[in-house]
C-alpha positions as MATLAB code, in Angstrom:
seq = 'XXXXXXXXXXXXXXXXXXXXXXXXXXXXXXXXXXXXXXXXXXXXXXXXXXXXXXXXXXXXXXXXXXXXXXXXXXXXXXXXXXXXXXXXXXXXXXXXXXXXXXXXXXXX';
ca = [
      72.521   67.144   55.249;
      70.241   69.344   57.442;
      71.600   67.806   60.464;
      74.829   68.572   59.800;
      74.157   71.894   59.103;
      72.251   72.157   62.383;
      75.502   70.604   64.297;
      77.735   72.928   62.566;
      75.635   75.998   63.586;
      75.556   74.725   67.100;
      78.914   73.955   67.088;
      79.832   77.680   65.807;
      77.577   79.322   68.380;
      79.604   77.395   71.117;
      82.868   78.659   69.899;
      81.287   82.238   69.505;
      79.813   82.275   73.290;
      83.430   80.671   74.752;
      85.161   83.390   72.742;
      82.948   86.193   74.016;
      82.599   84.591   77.927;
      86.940   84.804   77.569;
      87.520   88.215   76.311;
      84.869   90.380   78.370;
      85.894   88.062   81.780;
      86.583   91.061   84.937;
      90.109   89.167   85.032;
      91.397   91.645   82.332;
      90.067   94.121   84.838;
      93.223   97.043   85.905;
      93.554   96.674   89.073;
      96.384   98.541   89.521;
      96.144  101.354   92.092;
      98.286  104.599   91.584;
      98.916  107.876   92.817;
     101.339  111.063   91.320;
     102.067  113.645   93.633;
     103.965  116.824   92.768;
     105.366  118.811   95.408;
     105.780  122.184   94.776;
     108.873  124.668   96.394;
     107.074  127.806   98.045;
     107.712  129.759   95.101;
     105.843  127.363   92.752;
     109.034  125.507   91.175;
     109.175  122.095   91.561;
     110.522  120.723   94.623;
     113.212  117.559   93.039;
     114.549  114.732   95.112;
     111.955  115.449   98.273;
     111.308  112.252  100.023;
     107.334  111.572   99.907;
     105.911  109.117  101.970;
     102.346  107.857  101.970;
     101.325  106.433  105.315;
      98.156  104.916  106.536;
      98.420  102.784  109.918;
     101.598  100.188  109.539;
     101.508  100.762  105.436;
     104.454  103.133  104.651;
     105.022  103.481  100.501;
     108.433  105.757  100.103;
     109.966  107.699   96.932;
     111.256  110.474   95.766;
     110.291  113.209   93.603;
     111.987  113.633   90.078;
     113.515  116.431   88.499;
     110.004  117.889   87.980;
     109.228  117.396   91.809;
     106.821  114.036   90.693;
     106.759  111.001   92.799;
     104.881  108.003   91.299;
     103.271  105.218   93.346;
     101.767  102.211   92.493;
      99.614   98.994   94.325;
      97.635   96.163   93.997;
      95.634   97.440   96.967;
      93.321  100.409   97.184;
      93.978  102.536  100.464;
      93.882  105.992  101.598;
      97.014  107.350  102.987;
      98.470  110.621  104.284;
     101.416  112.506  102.439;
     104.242  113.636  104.113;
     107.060  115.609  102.211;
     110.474  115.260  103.973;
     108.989  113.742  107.160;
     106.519  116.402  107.375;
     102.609  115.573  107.095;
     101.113  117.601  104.325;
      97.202  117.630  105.889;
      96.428  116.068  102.137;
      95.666  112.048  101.392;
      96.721  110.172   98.488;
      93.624  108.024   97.103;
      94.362  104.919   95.645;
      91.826  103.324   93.802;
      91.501  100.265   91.402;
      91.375  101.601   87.990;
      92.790  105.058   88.538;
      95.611  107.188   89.053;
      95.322  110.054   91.639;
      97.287  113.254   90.852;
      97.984  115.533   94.030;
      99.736  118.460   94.139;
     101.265  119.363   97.258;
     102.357  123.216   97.609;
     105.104  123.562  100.363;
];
């Protein structure tokens, strides 16, 4: 009887270390790398349906702010990239970083 005990108590520890080695694996990790950037009319309002682009080297991400003058990006890949609102560079950069979401506000 003690041996079985001793297998079953071995046996549970198994399960218990495979079921904490699964859950707390860096796989379930967010990777996902985001910015938001606002862009901002010269009298403070909300600039809506300004093209942004974020450019770094041959990487170009592209869209277009919202009725509250918010563009959202999102990639798998962190990079730094330069904002330009309507074809015009900005002089700010967009960090995107695993994990996080980088707000800029850009005042035209």
């Amino acid at each position: 009887m003690n041996r079985l005990v001793t297998k079953f108590a071995g046996l549970l520890i198994l399960v218990l270390l495979v079921t904490v080695a699964t859950t707390t694996t860096s796989c379930n990790k967010n990777k996902q790398c985001k910015a938001v950037i606002t862009v901002l009319a010269p009298g403070g309002n909300p600039m809506a349906g300004a093209t942004i682009d974020l450019k770094s080297g041959d990487v170009t991400l592209t869209s277009a702010t919202d009725g509250s003058g918010t563009a959202n990006f999102e990639t798998e890949l962190p990079m730094i990239l330069d904002i330009y609102v309507n074809g015009t560079p900005t002089g700010r950069v967009a960090r995107l970083e695993e994990g996080k979401t980088d707000n800029v506000t850009v005042q035209m």
